[in-house]
C-alpha positions in Angstrom: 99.9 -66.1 -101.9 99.4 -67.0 -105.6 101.4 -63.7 -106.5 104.0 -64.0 -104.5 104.4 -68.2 -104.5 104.9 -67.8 -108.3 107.0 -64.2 -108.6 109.5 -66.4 -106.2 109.5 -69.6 -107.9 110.1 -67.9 -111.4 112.9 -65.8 -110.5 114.3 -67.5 -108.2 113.3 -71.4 -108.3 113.4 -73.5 -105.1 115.6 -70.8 -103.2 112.9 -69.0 -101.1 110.8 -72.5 -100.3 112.4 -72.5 -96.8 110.4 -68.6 -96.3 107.4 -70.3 -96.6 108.1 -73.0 -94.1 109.1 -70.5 -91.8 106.3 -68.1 -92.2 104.0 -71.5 -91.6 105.7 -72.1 -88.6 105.3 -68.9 -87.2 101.4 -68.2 -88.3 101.4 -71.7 -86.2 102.7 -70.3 -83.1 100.9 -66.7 -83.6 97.5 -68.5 -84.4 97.9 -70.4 -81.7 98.4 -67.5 -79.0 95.2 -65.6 -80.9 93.3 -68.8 -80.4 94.5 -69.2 -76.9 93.1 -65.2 -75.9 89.9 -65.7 -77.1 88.9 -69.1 -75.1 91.3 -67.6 -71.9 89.6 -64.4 -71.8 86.1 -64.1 -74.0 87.3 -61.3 -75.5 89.0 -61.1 -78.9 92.2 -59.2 -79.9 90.6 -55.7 -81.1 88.6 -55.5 -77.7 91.9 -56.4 -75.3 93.7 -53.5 -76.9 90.4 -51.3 -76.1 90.4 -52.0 -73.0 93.8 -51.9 -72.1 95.5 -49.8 -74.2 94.9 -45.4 -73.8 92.3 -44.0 -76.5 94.9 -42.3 -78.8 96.2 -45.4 -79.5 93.8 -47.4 -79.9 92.5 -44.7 -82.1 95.7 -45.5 -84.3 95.5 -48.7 -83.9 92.0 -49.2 -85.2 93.4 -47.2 -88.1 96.2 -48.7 -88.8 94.3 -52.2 -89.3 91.6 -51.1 -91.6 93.9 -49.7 -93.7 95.8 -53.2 -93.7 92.4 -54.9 -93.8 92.0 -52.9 -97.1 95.4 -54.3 -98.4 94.1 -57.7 -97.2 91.0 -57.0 -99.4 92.6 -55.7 -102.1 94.3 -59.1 -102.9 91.8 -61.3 -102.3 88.9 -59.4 -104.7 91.5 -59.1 -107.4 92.8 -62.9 -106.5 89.1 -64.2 -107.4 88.6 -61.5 -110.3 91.7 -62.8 -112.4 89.9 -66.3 -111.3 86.7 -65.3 -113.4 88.7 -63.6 -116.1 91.0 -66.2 -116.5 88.5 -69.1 -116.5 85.5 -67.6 -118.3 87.4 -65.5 -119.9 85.3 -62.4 -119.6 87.0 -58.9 -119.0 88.4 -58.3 -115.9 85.5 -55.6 -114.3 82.8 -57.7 -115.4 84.9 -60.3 -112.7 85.3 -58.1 -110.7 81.3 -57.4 -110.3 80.7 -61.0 -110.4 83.2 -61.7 -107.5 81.5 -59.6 -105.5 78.0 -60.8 -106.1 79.4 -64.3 -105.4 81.0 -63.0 -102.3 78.1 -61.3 -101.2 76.0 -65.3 -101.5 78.7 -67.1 -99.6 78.7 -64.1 -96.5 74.9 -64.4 -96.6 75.5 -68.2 -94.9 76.8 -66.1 -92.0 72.9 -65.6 -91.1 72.3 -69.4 -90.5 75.3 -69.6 -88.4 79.5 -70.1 -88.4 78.7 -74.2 -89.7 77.8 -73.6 -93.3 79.9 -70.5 -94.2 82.9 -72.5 -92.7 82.2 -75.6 -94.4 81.6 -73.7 -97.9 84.8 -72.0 -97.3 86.3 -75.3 -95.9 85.3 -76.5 -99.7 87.1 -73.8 -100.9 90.1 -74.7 -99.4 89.9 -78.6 -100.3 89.2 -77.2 -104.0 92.6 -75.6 -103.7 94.3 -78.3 -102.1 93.1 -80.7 -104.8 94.4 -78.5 -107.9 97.6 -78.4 -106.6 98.0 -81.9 -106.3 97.3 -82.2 -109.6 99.7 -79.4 -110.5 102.1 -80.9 -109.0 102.2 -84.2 -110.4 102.0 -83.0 -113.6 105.5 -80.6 -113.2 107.1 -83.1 -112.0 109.6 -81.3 -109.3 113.7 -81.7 -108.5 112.8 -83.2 -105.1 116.4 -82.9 -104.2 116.7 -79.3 -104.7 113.0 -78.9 -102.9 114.1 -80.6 -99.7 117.7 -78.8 -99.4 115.9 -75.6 -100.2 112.9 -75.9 -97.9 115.5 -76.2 -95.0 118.5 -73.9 -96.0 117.8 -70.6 -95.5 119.4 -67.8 -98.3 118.4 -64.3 -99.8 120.2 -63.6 -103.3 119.3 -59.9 -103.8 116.7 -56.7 -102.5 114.0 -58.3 -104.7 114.3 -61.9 -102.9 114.0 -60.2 -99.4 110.5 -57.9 -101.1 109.4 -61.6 -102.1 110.1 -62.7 -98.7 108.5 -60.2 -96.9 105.3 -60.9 -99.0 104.8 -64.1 -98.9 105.9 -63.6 -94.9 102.4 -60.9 -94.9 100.5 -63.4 -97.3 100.8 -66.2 -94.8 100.8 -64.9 -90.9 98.2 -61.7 -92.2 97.1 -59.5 -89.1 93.6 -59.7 -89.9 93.9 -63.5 -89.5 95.2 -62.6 -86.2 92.3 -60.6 -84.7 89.8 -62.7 -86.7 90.9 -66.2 -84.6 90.4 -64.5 -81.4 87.0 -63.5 -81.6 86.1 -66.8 -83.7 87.3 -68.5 -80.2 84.9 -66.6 -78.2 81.6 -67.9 -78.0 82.3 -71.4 -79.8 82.4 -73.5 -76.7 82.0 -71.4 -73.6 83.6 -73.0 -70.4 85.4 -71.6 -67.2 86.9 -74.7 -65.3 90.5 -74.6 -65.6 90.5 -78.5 -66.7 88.4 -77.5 -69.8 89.9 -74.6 -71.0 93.5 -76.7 -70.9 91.3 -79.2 -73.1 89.5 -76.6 -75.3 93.3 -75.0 -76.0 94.6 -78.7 -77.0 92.1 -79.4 -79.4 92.4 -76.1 -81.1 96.1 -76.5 -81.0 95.6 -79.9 -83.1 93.1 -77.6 -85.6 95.7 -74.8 -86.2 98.4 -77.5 -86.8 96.0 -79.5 -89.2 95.0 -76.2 -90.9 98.6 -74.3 -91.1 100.3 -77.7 -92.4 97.8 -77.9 -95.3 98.5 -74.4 -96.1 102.0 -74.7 -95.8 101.5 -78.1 -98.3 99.3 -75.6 -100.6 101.9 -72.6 -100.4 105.2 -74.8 -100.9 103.8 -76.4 -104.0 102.9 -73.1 -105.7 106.1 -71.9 -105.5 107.4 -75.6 -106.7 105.0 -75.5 -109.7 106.6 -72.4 -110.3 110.2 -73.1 -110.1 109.9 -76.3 -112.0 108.0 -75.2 -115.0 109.1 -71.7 -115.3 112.7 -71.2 -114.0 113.5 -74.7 -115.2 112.9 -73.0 -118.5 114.9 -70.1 -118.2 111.4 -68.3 -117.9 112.4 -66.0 -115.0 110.2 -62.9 -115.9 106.8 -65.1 -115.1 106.1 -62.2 -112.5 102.1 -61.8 -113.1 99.7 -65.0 -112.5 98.3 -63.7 -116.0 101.7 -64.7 -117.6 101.6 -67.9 -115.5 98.1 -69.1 -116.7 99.4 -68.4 -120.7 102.8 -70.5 -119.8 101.5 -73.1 -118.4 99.7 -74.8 -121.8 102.3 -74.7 -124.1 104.7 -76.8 -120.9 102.0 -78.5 -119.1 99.1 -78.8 -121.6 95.5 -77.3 -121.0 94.5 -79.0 -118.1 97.1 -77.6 -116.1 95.6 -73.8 -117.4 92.2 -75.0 -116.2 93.3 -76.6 -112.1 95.5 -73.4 -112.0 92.6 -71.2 -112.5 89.8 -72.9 -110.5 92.2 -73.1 -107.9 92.8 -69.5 -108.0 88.9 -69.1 -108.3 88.5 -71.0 -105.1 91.3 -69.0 -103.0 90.0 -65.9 -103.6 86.6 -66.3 -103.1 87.2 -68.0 -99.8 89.6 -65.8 -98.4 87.6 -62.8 -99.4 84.6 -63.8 -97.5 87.2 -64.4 -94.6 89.0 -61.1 -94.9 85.5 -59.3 -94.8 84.6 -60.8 -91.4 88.0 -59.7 -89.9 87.1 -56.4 -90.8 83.9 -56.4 -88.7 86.2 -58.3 -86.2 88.1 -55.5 -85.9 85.3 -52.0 -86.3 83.7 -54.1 -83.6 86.5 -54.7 -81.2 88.3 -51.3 -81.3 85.5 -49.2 -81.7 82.6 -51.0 -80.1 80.3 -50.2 -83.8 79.3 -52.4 -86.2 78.3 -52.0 -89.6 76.4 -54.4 -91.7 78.6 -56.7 -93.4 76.8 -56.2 -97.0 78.0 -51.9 -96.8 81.8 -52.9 -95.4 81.7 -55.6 -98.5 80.5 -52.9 -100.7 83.2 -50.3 -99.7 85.9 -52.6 -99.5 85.5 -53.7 -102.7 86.0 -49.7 -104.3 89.9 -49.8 -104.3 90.4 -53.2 -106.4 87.3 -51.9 -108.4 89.4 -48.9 -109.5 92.8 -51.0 -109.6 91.0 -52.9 -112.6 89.6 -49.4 -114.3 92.9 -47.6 -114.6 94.8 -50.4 -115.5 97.0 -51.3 -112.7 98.8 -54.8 -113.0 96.9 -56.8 -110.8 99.7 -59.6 -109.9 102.6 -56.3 -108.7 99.5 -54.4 -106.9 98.9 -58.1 -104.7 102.7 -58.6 -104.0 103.1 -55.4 -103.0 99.5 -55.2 -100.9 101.2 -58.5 -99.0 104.3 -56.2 -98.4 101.9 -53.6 -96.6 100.7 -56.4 -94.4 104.0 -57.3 -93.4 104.6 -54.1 -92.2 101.2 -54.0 -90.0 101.6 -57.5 -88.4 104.1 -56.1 -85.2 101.3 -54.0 -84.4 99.2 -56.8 -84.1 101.6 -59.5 -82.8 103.4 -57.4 -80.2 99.9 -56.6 -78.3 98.7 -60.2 -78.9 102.6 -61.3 -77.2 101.9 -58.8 -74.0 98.3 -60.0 -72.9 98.9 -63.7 -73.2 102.2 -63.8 -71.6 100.0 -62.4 -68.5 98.4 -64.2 -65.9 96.2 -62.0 -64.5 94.5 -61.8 -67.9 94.9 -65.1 -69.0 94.5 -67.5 -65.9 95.6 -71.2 -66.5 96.3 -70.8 -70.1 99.1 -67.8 -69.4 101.9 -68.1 -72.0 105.3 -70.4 -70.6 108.3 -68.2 -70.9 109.7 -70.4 -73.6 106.5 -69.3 -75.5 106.5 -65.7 -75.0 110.4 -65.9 -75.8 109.5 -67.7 -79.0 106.7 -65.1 -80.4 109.3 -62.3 -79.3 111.6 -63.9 -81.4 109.1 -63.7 -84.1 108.1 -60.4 -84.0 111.9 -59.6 -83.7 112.6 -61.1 -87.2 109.8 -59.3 -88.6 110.4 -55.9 -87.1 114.2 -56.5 -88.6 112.8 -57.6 -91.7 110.5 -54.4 -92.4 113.3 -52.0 -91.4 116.0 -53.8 -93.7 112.8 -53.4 -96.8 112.8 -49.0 -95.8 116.4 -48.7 -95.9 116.8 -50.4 -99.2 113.7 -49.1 -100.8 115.1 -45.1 -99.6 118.7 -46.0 -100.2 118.1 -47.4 -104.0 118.7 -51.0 -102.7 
């Protein structure tokens, strides 16, 4: 999110605030079906597609989402790792070892239960929320220009539709997808068709609450962005590197320190998060588990060796949100099929309206991906 929010907002200012609202609005409406399997049917996404879907594909399947699990990873080590770097200012693969011995701490609350993790990474997550309060005040936006932009959809060039399509991946993300149906699963365990009708509404009310402060969070990074560095003529601010160094000389120091705690925060949060979807999904597809301290080991390889041979970290995360992108119909399209059925679903069983809604969804992604080949093959 941090790469992406901030590659838009400098090159292109307010102009791509109304792909984040959309994106929020349809994680809202994807979460919500996810949610919606897993207190229907007990089972989470991964395990549906196991049981109904032939072997060969849920071979590929399986496949398919630990490679984008990987990507998922891959930006959310390297998001906390410029954290450390940026704020302690130590080289980036000493932060890179320290983000994962922190990661490692917070995942060893999972023993005690889902409570503490969730409220540590719930603390996260208000960290974030804070900082970019602050941020905000201090930049002090066009609020004109942010409302018109936020509901006036446009796309000036290739590059805004690749920024588009990451911040798209950044915010639905399949692994969220798989990881909120099995979160659903043994929380509160009911059957009557009453309570499960109650269960969904109150979850509905969580997924609201949660994807509106992440649609606050998201807007105003791309608003610190466009106001401080496209205001400026500073268009090239592609990496969050060149972000932190900008920021003091318009903002002052304070602003260096909220931007990086912040970033500290989301990275460490979501890569405890993005390390349980990937059990999530070994678990579900496969029926094997593996323990979480070996999957957080291996996962964290690939951004280990990003950081050796001297990759640049922000491109490899906007591009690593591309790759989910492409993975999400092969998570929303499944998801779409066993909800809109009532034999699977019971009283909760998508309305048509619904299914007709996340079809639409998955239409504009599918569209969306096959627009980003052609131009990519054809030299844009």
């Amino acid at each position: 999110n941090f790469a992406t929010n901030i590659a838009a907002g400098a090159e292109f200012g307010y102009t791509l605030l109304w792909v984040i609202l959309a994106s929020n609005l349809m994680a809202i409406l994807i979460q919500t079906l996810s949610a919606k399997l897993g207190i229907a049917t007990g089972l989470n996404l991964a395990e549906q597609c196991r049981k109904h879907f032939k072997p060969w594909f849920v071979k590929f399947l399986w496949g398919l989402m630990e490679l984008v699990a990987m990507a998922t990873d891959l930006a959310e080590f390297l998001g906390a790792a410029i954290g450390f770097n940026l704020l302690l200012g130590i080289p980036l693969w000493l932060a890179g070892i320290l983000t994962g011995i922190t990661t490692f701490l917070i995942l060893g609350l999972e023993r005690k239960g889902f409570r503490p993790l969730e409220a540590v990474i719930s603390s996260l997550v208000g960290v974030i929320a804070i900082s970019y309060v602050i941020e905000t005040i201090l930049d002090k936006p066009d609020w004109g220009n942010v409302f018109y932009h936020a509901v006036v959809p446009m796309l000036p060039g290739p590059e805004s539709v690749v920024l588009a399509a990451g911040i798209l991946g950044a915010t639905v993300m399949p692994h969220a997808i798989f990881l909120h149906s099995a979160l659903m699963q043994g929380r509160v365990k009911v059957k009557k068709p009453e309570q499960l009708k109650r269960l969904f509404k109150f979850e509905l009310v969580d997924v609201l609450i949660a994807m509106g402060v992440a649609s606050l969070v998201n807007g105003a990074m791309l608003i610190m962005a466009a106001s401080t560095f496209h205001s400026q003529g500073l268009t090239t601010v592609g990496t969050i590197q060149e972000a932190y160094k900008t920021l003091e000389p318009l903002l002052g120091k304070a602003s260096q320190s909220v931007f990086a705690i912040s970033l500290l925060a989301s990275g460490l949060s979501s890569a405890s998060v993005g390390t349980m979807a990937g059990q999530v999904i070994m678990q579900g597809f496969l029926h094997r588990d593996i323990p979480v301290w070996i999957r957080r080991l291996v996962t964290m390889i690939p951004s280990l060796i990003v950081i050796a041979i001297g990759l640049d970290p922000s491109r490899t995360l906007v591009i690593s949100q591309v790759l989910l992108s492409f993975g999400l119909p092969f998570a929303i399209i499944p998801l779409i099929i066993f909800t809109s059925q009532k034999k699977i679903m019971g009283v909760l069983v998508n309305r048509k309206i619904t299914t007709i809604l996340a079809a639409g969804v998955a239409t504009v992604i599918v569209v969306l991906n096959v627009y980003l080949l052609i131009t990519t093959f054809t030299g844009g």
